[in-house]
N, C-alpha and C positions, 0 to 999 in steps of 0.2 A: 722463460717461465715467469709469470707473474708470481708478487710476492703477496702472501696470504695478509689481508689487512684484519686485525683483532680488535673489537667495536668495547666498549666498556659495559661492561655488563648494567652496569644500577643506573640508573639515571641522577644527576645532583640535583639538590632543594629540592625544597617540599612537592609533593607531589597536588597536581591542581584539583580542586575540588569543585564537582558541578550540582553538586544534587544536596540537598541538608542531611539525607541520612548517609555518612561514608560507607557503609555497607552497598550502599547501592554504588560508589564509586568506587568499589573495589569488583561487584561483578560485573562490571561495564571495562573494568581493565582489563579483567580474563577474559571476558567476553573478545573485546576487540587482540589482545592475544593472538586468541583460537582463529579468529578471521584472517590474524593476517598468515600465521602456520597454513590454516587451509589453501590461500590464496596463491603463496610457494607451492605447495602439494598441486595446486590445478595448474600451476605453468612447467613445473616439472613434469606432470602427466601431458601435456598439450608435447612437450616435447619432447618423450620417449615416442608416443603417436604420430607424429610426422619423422623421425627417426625411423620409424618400421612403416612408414608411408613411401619413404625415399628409399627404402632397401639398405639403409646405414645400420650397424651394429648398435645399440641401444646401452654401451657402456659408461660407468661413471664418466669416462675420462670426457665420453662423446655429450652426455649430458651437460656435463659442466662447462664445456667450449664449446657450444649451441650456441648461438648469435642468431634470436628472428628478427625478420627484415618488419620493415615498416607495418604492411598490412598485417603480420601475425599482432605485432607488437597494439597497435589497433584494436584488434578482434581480444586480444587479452585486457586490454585495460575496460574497455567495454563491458566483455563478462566481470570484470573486477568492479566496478560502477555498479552492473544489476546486485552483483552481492553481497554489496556493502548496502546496498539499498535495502534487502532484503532483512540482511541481517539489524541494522538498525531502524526499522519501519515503525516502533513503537517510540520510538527518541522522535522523527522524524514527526509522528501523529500528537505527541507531546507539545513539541513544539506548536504545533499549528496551534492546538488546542488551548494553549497560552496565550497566543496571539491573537487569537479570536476572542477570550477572554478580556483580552488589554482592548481591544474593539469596542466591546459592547461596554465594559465598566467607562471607555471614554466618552458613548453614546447616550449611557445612562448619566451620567456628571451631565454632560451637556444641557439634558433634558430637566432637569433639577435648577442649572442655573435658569431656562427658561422661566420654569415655573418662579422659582423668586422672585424674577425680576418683571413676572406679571405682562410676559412677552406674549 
């Protein structure tokens, strides 16, 4: 029998800050949270599902000594990919939008030093 490994609950030092207002970096920590709960919740489900696919009794014990082979393992991280995608798609448009930003403020400087320099 494997021995139960107990993870630390808090994490140490300061917690990292991405955003100026920390409200926003506190609903971005529950945010991501809930994703990752949900994420357990959908491979848990994916493998009571092939549990009662195979005719196997769908108990904790069987839950918890589940081992999927490569292809599940695959097909899981994949829907994990689309989710996290989903779930962060406003960070994600943020970002661009920043970067498009730093684009055109470098395009525009450019254009500025032309004209100075009477190019």
């Amino acid at each position: 029998m494997s021995e139960r490994i107990e993870l630390q609950k808090k994490a140490r030092g300061l917690r990292p800050e991405y955003f100026a207002d920390p409200a926003i970096d506190k609903v971005l920590s529950i945010t991501m949270a809930l994703a990752g709960e949900t994420a357990v919740l959908h491979d848990r489900l994916d493998t009571i599902e092939r549990l009662l696919e195979a005719g196997k009794p769908f108990t904790r014990t069987a839950i918890e000594a589940y081992v999927p082979d490569e292809i599940i393992r695959t097909d899981r991280d994949a829907w994990r990919e689309s989710f996290l995608d989903n779930v962060l798609r406003i960070v994600h448009q943020e970002r661009e939008e920043l970067a498009k930003r730093a684009a055109d403020t470098q395009t525009y400087e450019e254009a500025i030093a032309l004209v100075e320099n009477d190019v």
